[in-house]
KEVEX-949148 format. One record per residue: residue number from 1; residue in one letter; x, y, z of N, C-alpha, C, O in turn; chain. Coordinates in steps of 0.2 Angstrom, whole numbers, plus 5000, padded with zeros to 4 digits. Layout:
BEGIN
NUM; a; X; Y; Z; X; Y; Z; X; Y; Z; X; Y; Z; A
...
// end
This chain:
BEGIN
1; x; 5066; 5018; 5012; 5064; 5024; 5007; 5057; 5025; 5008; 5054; 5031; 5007; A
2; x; 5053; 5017; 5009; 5046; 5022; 5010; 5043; 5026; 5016; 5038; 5028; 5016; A
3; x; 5047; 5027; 5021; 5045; 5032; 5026; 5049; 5038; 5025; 5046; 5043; 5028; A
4; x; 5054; 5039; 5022; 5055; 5044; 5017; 5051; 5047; 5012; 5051; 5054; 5012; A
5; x; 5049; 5045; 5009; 5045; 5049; 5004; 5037; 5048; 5007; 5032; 5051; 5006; A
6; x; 5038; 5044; 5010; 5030; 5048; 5015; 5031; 5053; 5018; 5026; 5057; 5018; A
7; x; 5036; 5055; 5023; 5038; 5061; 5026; 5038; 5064; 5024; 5036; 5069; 5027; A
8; x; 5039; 5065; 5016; 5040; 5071; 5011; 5033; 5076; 5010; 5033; 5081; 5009; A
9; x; 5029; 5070; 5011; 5021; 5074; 5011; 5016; 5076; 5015; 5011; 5078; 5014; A
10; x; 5021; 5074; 5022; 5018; 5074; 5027; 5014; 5069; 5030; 5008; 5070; 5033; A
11; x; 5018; 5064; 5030; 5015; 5055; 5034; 5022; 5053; 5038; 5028; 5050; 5037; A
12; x; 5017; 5055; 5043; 5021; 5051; 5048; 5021; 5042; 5050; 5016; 5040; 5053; A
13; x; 5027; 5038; 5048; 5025; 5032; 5049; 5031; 5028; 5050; 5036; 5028; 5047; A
14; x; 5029; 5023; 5058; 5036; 5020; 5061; 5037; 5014; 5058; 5040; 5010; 5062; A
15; x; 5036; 5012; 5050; 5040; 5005; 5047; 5036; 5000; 5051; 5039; 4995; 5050; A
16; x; 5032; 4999; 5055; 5029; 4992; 5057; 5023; 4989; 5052; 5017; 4992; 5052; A
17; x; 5025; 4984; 5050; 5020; 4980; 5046; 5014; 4978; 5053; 5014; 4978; 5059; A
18; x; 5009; 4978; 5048; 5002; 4972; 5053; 4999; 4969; 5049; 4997; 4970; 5043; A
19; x; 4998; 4964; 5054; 4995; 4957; 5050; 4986; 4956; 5048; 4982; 4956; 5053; A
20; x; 4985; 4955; 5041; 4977; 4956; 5041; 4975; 4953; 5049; 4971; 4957; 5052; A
21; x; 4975; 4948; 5052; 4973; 4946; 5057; 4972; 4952; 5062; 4968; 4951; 5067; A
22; x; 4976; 4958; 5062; 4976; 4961; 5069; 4969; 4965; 5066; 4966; 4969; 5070; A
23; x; 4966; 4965; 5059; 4958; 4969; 5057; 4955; 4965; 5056; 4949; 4967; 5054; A
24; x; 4956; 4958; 5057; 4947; 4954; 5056; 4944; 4954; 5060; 4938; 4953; 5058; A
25; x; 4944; 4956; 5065; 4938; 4957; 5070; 4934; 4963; 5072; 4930; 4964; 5076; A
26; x; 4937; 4967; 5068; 4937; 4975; 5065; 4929; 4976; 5060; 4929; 4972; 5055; A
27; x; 4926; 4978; 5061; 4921; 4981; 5055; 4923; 4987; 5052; 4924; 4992; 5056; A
28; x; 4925; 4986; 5045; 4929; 4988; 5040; 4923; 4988; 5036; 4918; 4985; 5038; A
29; x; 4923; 4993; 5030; 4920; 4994; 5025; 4923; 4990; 5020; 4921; 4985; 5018; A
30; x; 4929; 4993; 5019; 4933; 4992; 5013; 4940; 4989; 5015; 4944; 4992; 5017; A
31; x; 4941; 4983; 5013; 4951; 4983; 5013; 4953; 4983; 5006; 4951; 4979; 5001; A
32; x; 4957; 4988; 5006; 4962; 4990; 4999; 4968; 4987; 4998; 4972; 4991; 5000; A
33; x; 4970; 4982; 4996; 4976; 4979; 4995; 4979; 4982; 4988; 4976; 4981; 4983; A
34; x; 4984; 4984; 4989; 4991; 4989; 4983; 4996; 4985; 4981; 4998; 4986; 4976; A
35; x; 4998; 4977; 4984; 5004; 4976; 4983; 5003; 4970; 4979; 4999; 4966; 4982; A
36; x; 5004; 4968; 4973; 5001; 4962; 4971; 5004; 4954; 4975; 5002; 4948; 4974; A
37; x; 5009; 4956; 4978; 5010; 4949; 4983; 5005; 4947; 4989; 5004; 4941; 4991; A
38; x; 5001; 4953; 4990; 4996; 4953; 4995; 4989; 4953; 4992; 4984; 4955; 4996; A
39; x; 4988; 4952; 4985; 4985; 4949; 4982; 4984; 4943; 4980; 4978; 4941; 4980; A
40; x; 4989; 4938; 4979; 4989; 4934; 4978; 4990; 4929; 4985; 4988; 4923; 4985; A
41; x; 4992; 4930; 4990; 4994; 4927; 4996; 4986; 4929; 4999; 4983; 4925; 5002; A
42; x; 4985; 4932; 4999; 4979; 4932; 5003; 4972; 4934; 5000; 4968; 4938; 5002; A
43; x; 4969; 4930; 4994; 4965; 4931; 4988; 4957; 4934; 4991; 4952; 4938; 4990; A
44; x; 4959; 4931; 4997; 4953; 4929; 5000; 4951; 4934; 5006; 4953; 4931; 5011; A
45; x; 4947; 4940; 5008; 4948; 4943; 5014; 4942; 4940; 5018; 4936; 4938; 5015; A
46; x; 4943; 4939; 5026; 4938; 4934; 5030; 4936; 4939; 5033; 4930; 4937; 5034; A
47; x; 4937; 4943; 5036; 4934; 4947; 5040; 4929; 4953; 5035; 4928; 4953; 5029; A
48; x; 4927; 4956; 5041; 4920; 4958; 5038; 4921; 4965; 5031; 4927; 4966; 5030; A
49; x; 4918; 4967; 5028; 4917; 4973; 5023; 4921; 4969; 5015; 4924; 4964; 5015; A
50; x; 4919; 4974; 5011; 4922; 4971; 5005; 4930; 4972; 5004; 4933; 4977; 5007; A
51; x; 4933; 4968; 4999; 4939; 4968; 4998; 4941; 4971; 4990; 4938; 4969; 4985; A
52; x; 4946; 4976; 4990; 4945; 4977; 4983; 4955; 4976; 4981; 4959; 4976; 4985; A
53; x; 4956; 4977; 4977; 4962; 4975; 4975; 4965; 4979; 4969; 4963; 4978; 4963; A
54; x; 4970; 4985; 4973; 4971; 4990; 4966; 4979; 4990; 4964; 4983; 4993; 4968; A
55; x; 4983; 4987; 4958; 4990; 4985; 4960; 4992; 4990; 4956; 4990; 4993; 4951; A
56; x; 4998; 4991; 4960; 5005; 4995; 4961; 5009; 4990; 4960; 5009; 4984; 4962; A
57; x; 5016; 4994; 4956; 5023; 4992; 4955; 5027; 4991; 4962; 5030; 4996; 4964; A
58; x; 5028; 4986; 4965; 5033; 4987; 4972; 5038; 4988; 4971; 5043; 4984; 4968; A
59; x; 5039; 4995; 4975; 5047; 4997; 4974; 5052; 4998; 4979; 5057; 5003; 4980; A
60; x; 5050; 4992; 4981; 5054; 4987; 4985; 5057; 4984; 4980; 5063; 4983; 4983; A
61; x; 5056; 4981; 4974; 5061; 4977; 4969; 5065; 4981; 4963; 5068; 4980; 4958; A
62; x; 5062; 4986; 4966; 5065; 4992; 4963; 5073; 4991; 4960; 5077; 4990; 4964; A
63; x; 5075; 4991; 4953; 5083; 4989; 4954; 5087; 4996; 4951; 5084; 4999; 4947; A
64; x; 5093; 4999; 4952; 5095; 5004; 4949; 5098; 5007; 4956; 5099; 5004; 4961; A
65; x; 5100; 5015; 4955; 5106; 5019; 4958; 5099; 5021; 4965; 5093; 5019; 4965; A
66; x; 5103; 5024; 4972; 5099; 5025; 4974; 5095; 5032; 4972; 5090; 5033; 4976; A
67; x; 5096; 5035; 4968; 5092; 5040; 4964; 5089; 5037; 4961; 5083; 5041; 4961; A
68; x; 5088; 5033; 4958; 5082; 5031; 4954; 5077; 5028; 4957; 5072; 5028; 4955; A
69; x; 5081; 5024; 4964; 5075; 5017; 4966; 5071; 5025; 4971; 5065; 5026; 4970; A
70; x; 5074; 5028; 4974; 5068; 5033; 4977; 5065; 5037; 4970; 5060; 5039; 4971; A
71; x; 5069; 5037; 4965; 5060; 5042; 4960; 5056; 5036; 4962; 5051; 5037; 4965; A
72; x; 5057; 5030; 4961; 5053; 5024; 4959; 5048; 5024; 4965; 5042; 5026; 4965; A
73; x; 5051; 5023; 4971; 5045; 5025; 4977; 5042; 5031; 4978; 5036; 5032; 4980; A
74; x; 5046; 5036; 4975; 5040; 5043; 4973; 5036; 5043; 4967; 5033; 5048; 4967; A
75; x; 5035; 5040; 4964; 5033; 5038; 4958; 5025; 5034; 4961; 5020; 5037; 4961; A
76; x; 5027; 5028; 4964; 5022; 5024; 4966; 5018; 5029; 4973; 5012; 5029; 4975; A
77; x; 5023; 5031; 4976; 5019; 5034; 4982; 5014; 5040; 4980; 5009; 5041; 4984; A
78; x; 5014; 5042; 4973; 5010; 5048; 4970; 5004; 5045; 4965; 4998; 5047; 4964; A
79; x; 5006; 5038; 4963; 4999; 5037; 4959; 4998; 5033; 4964; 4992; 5031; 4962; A
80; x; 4998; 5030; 4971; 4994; 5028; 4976; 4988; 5032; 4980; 4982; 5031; 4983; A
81; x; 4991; 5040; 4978; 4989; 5047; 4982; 4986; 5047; 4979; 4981; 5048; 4982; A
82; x; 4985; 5046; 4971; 4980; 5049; 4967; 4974; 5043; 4964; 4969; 5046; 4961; A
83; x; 4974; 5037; 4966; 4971; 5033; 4964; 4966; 5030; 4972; 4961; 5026; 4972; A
84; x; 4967; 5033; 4977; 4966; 5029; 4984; 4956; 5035; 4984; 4951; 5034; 4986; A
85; x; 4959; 5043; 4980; 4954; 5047; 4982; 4946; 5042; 4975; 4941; 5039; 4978; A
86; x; 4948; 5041; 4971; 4945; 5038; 4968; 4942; 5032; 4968; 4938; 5030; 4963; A
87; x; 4945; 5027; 4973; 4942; 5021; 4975; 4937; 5023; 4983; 4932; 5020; 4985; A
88; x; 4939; 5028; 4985; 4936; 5028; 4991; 4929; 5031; 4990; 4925; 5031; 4994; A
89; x; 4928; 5035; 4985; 4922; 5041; 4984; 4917; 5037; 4979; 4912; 5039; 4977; A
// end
C-alpha cells in the first residue's frame, strides 16, 4: 500500500528498505526518523549530522477493511508531506 499511495502524488519507489549503516559514512545534516520502531531500536545515530525524531502512526498495523487501512496510509502519507516541509526549514 505504501508505494501506492506514494504513486499517487508522484513518488516513485521500488519497496527496498536500507539499512542506517548504508549512511553512516555519508555526511548528512539531518536523519529524520518517522517510525517509532526506529526510534526506539536505534536511539542513538553514529554517523555524522544531527538526529531528529518525528513520530507517525505505522500503518503498517493499520487493522480494518482494505478501504480503511489505505485511508490510514493516506492519512499518514499526507501529515508526513506536511510536517517533513517544516522540520527541514
Amino acid at each position: 500500500m505504501t508505494i501506492q499511495v506514494l504513486q499517487e502524488i508522484g513518488i516513485e519507489h521500488h519497496g527496498a528498505s536500507k539499512s542506517v549503516d548504508d549512511f553512516r559514512d555519508q555526511d548528512l545534516d539531518l536523519v529524520v526518523t518517522v517510525c517509532d520502531d526506529a526510534n526506539e531500536e536505534c536511539p542513538v545515530w553514529l554517523g555524522r549530522g544531527r538526529r531528529l525524531h518525528a513520530s507517525f502512526l505505522d500503518p503498517a498495523r493499520a487493522a480494518g477493511t482494505q478501504a480503511e487501512r489505505l485511508a490510514i496510509f493516506r492519512q499518514v502519507r499526507d501529515q508526513i508531506y506536511q510536517k517533513l516541509p517544516q522540520i527541514l526549514s
